[in-house]
C-alpha positions in Angstrom: -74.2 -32.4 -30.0 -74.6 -32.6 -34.0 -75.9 -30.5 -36.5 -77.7 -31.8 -39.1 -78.1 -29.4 -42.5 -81.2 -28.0 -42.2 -80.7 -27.0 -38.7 -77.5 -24.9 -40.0 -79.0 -23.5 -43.2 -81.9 -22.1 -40.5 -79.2 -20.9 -38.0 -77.3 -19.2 -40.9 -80.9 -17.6 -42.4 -81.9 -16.2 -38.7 -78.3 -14.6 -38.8 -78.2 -13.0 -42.3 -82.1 -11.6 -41.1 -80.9 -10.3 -37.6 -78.1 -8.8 -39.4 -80.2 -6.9 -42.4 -82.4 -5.9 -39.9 -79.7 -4.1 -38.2 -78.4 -2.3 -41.2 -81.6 -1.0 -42.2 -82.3 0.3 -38.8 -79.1 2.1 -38.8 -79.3 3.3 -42.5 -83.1 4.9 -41.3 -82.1 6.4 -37.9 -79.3 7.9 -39.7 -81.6 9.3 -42.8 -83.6 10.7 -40.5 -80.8 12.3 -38.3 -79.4 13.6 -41.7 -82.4 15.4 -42.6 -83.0 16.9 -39.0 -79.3 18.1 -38.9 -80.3 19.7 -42.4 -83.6 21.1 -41.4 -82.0 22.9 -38.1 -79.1 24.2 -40.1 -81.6 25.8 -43.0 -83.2 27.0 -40.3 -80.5 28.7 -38.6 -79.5 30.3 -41.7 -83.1 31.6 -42.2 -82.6 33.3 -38.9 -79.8 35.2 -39.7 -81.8 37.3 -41.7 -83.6 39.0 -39.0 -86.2 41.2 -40.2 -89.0 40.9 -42.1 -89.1 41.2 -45.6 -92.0 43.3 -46.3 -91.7 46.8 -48.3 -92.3 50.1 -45.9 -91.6 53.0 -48.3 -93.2 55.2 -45.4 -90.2 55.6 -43.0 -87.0 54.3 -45.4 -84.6 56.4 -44.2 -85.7 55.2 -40.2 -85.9 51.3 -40.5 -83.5 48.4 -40.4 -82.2 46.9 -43.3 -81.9 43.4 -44.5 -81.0 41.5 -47.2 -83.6 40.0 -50.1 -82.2 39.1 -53.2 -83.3 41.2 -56.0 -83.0 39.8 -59.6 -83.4 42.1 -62.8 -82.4 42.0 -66.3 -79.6 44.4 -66.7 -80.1 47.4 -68.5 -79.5 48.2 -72.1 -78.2 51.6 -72.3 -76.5 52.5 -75.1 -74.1 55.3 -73.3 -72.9 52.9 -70.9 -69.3 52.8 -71.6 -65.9 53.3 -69.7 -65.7 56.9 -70.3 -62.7 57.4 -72.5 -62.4 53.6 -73.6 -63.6 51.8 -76.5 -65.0 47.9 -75.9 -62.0 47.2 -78.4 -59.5 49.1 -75.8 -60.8 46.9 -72.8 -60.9 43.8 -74.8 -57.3 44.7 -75.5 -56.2 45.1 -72.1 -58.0 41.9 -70.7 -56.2 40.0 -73.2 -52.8 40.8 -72.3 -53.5 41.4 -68.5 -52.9 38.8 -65.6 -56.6 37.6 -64.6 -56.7 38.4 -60.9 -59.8 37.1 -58.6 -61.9 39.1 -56.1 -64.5 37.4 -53.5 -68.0 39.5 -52.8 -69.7 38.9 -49.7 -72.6 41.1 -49.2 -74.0 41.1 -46.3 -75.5 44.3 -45.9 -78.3 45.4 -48.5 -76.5 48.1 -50.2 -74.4 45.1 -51.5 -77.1 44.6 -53.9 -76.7 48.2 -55.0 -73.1 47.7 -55.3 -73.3 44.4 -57.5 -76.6 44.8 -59.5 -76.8 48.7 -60.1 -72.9 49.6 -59.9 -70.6 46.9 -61.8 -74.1 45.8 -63.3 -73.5 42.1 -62.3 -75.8 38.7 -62.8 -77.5 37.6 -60.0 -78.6 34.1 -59.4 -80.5 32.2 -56.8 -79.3 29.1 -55.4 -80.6 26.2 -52.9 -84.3 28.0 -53.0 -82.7 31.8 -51.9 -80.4 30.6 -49.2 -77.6 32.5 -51.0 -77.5 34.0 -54.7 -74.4 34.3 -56.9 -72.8 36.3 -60.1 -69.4 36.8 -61.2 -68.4 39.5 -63.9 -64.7 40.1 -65.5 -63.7 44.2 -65.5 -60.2 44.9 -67.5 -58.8 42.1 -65.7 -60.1 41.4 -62.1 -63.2 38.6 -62.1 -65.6 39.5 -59.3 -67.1 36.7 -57.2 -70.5 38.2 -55.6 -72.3 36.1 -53.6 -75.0 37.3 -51.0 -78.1 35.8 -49.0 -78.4 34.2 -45.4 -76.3 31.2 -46.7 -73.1 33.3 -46.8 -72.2 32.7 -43.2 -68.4 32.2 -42.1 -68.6 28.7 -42.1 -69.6 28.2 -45.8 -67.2 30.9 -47.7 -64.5 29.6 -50.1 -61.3 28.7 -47.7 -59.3 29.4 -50.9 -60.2 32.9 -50.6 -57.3 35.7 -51.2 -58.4 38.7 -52.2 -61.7 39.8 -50.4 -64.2 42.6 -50.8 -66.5 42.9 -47.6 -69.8 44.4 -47.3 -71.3 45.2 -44.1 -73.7 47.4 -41.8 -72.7 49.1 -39.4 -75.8 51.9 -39.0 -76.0 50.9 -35.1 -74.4 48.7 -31.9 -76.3 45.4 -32.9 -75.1 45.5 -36.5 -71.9 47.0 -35.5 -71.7 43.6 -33.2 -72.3 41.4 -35.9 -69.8 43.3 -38.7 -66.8 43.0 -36.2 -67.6 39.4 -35.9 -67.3 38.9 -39.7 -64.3 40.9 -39.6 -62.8 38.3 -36.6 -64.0 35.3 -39.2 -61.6 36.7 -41.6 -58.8 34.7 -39.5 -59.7 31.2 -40.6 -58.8 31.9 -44.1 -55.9 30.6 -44.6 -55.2 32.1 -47.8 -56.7 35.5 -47.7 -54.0 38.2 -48.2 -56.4 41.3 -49.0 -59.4 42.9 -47.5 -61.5 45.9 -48.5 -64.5 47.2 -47.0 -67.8 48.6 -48.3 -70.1 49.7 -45.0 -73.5 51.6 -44.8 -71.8 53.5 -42.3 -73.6 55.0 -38.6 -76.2 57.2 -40.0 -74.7 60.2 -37.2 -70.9 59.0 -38.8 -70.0 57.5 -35.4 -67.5 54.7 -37.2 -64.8 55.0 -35.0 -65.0 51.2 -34.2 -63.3 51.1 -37.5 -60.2 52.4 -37.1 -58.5 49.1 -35.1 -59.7 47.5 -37.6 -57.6 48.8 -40.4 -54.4 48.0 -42.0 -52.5 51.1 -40.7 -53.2 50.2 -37.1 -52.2 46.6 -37.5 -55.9 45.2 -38.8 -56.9 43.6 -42.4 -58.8 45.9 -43.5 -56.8 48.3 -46.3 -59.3 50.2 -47.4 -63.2 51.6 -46.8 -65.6 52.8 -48.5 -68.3 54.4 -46.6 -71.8 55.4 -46.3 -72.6 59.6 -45.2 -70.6 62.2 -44.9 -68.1 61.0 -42.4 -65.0 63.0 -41.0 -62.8 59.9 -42.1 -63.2 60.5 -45.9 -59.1 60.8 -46.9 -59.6 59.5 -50.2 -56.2 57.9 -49.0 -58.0 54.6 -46.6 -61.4 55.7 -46.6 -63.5 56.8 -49.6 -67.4 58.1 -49.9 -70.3 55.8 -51.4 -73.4 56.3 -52.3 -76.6 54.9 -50.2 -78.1 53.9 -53.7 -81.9 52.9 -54.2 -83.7 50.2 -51.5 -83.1 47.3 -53.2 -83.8 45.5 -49.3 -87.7 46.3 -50.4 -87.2 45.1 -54.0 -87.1 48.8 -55.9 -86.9 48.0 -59.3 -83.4 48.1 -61.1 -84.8 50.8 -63.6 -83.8 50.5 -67.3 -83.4 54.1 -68.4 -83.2 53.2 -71.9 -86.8 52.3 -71.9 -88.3 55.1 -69.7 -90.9 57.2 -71.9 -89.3 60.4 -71.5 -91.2 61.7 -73.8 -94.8 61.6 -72.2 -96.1 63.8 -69.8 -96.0 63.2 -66.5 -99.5 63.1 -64.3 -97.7 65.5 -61.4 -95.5 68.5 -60.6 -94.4 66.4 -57.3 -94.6 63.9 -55.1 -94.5 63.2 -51.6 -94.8 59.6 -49.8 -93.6 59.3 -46.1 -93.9 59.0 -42.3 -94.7 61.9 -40.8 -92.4 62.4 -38.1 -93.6 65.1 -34.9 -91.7 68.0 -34.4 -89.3 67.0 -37.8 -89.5 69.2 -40.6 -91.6 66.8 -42.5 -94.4 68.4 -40.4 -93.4 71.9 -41.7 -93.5 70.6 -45.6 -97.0 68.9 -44.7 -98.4 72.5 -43.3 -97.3 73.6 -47.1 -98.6 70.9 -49.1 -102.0 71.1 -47.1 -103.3 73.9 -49.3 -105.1 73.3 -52.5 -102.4 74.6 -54.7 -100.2 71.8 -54.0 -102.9 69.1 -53.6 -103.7 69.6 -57.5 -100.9 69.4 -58.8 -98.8 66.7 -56.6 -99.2 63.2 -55.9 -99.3 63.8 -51.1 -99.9 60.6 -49.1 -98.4 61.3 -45.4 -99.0 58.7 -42.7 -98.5 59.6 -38.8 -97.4 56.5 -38.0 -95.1 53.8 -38.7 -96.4 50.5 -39.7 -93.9 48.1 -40.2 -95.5 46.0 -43.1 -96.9 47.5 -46.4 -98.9 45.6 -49.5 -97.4 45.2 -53.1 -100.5 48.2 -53.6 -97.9 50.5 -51.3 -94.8 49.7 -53.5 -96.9 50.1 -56.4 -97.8 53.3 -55.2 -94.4 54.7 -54.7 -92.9 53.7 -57.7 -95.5 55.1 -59.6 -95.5 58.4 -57.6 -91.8 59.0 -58.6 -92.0 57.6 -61.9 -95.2 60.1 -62.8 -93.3 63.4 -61.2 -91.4 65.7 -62.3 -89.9 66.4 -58.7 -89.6 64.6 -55.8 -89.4 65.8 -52.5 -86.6 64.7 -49.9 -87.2 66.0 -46.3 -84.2 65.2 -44.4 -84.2 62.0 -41.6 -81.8 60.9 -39.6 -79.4 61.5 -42.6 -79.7 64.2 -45.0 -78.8 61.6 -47.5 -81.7 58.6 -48.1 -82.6 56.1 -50.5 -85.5 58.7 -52.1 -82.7 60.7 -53.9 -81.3 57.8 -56.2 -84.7 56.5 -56.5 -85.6 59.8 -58.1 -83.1 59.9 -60.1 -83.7 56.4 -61.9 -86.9 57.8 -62.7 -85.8 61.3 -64.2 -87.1 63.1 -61.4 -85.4 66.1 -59.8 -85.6 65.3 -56.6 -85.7 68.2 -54.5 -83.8 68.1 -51.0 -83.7 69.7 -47.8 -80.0 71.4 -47.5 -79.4 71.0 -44.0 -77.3 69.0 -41.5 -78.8 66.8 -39.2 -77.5 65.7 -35.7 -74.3 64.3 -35.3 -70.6 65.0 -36.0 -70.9 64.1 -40.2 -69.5 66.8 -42.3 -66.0 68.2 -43.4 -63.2 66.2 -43.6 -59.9 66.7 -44.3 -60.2 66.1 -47.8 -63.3 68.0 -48.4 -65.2 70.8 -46.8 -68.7 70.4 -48.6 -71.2 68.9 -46.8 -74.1 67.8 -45.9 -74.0 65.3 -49.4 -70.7 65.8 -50.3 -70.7 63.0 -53.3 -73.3 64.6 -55.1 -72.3 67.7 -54.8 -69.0 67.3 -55.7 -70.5 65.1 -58.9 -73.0 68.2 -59.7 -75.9 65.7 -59.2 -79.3 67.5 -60.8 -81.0 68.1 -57.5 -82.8 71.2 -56.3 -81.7 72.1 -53.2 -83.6 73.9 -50.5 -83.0 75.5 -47.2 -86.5 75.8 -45.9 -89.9 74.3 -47.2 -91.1 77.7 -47.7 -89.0 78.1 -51.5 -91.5 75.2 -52.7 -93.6 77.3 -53.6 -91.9 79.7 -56.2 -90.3 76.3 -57.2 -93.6 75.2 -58.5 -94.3 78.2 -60.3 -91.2 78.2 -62.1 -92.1 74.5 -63.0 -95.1 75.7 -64.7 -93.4 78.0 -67.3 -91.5 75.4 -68.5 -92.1 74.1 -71.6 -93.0 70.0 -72.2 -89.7 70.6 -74.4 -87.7 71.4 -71.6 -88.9 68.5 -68.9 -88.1 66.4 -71.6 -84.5 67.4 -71.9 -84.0 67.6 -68.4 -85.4 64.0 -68.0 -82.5 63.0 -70.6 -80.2 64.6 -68.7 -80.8 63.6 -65.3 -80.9 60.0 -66.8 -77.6 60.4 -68.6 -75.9 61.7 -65.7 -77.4 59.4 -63.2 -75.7 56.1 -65.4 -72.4 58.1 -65.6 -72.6 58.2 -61.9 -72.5 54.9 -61.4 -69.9 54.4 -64.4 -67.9 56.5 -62.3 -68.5 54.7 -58.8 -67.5 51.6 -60.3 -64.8 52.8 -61.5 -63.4 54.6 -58.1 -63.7 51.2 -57.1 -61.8 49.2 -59.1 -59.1 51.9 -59.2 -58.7 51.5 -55.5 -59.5 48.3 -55.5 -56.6 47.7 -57.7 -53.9 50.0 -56.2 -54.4 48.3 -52.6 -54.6 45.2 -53.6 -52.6 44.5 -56.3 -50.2 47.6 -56.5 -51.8 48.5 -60.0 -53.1 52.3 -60.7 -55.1 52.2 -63.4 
């Protein structure tokens, strides 16, 4: 049987359209099945950041963290220095030092706290908030940060060596998930050095830590914690602060630019779940008289409501921000997120001296507790035993002269950035030491 040309030229035509037909099915299906495999996995990384992200100032020191990037222009205060160094002496240093490299991972709020407030690092968002990012060069160590429900194991740099950790471990489900980051750690085939910043159990049970560490054959070589827990050595594990709420977006507070100079609408301020039979209900019996009600900015609730309007967070802010004192009645810690707020502001805050349940307290390093870092710091807080001293408290207030606030607001402001001048510092000393075998 012959062929004649046209009949080939149409055979050849009815193959070259069978054949593009073909390809652009399989180029579609596999557009498509791109874009679902990329829709699930953004949506599994969504998930990982559990809870909501609405603002509860109400109950802070009673509800779950989570992390939601936070981005400020850092501050412009003129005292904020390495005490005893000049910018010429670190300049000096950095030039002539070996540049070594440090990851972030934050994966715990207070990492925020850490990067933003503490070493005063940029922060920016990538892939729509999926995970943020800042690096920042101290003497000669460049820090890596990078946060946000992006940063899962899967997706860290595999070149990784040196690795600074942040986690929660405030209760079993968090717990859970920190020792599975910590289990991670094992596909990185680099990593030589791991140190650990934890918002630690809020009762100092951490003793899931300890197989963990480097001294009982684990990565970890160093710790800093959260509270006043029994394993503060200052030799493997060291204290940090709980710092402000950055989880509910409070601001990163310029002090620089705080009007110390203008008088302030109250004499205190309290916002805050009312908890039954806590001593919050004793300090609302106090505050119910009119003495109190004219001259301090009270807004209990009875209940917790797990969402609260910008109006709520306005409120807050603007409470502390407009008071001379603020007061701290103790929750599940002694130590909450109200103190350092305060103290951004210029407001004394006022706490409750007492210990709450659990087995925090002395350690064998130190035998002051409850709040053993400020203490030990001489942080400008009033402390009380009882609700009932409030009283004479606010009378004192009122002989002080404008004169005098003022100064104190200064004060309280200066030491509040030295603080965290000296936090950082205690970091990248240890840091240093246990990673790199430097002291500085």
């Amino acid at each position: 049987m012959r062929f004649n040309f046209n009949q080939i030229a149409y055979f050849i035509l009815f193959c070259y359209l069978i054949v593009s037909g073909f390809t652009g099915y399989i180029i579609v299906r596999n557009k498509l099945w791109n874009e679902q495999v990329l829709k699930a996995k953004y949506q599994r990384l969504t998930e990982l950041a559990t809870e909501d992200r609405a603002w509860n100032p109400w109950g802070e020191e009673f509800d779950d963290e989570e992390i939601v990037p936070s981005y400020h222009e850092p501050p412009k205060i003129s005292w904020n220095l390495e005490p005893g160094r000049s910018p010429s002496q670190n300049k000096a240093e950095n030039a002539s030092s070996r540049i070594f490299n440090v990851e972030v991972w934050g994966k715990a709020a207070i990492g925020l706290y850490l990067w933003e407030h503490i070493m005063e690092g940029p922060l920016e968002e990538k892939m729509e908030g999926v995970w943020s990012y800042g690096t920042k060069t101290v003497n000669n160590i460049k820090f890596t940060f990078r946060t946000g429900p992006g940063v899962v194991p899967g997706e860290v740099p595999k070149s990784t060596e040196n690795l600074l950790l942040i986690l929660n471990g405030r209760e079993p489900e968090k717990v859970n998930f920190a020792e599975s980051w910590i289990a991670s750690l094992d596909s990185l085939p680099h990593l030589q050095n791991v140190g650990l910043v934890l918002l630690g159990n809020e009762q100092c049970n951490n003793s899931w830590l300890h197989r963990h560490m480097s001294f009982n054959g684990g990565r970890i070589k160093f710790v800093f914690l959260v509270y006043d827990s029994a394993e503060i050595d200052d030799t493997h594990f060291f204290q940090w602060p709980l710092g402000v709420a950055t989880y509910r977006d409070f601001p990163k507070v310029d002090s620089s630019v705080l009007p110390v100079h203008v008088k302030r609408k109250y004499s205190c301020n309290f916002l805050g779940t009312v908890y039954k039979n806590s001593s919050r209900e004793t300090l609302m019996k106090i505050l119910e008289g009119d003495f109190f009600r004219e001259r301090c900015f009270i807004k209990p609730r009875y209940s917790w409501v797990p969402e609260e309007s910008a109006s709520s967070r306005d409120d807050y802010v603007q409470a502390i921000s407009q008071s001379d004192l603020t007061l701290n009645p103790a929750g599940q810690n002694t130590e909450c997120y109200r103190i350092y707020e305060a103290l951004a502001f210029g407001s004394v805050p006022v706490v409750e001296d007492i210990m709450t349940p659990g087995i925090c307290g002395k350690s064998s390093r130190s035998h002051v507790f409850p709040l053993r870092l400020l203490k030990e710091h001489n942080a400008p807080i009033v402390y009380v035993k009882h609700w009932s001293e409030l009283s004479a408290l606010i009378e004192n207030e009122k002989k002080l002269r404008h004169s005098d606030r003022v100064n104190r607001r200064r004060n309280i402001l200066l030491w509040y950035e030295n603080f965290k001048i000296g936090m950082r510092k205690k970091l990248i000393t240890v840091l240093s030491k246990h990673f790199f075998g430097v002291d500085r």
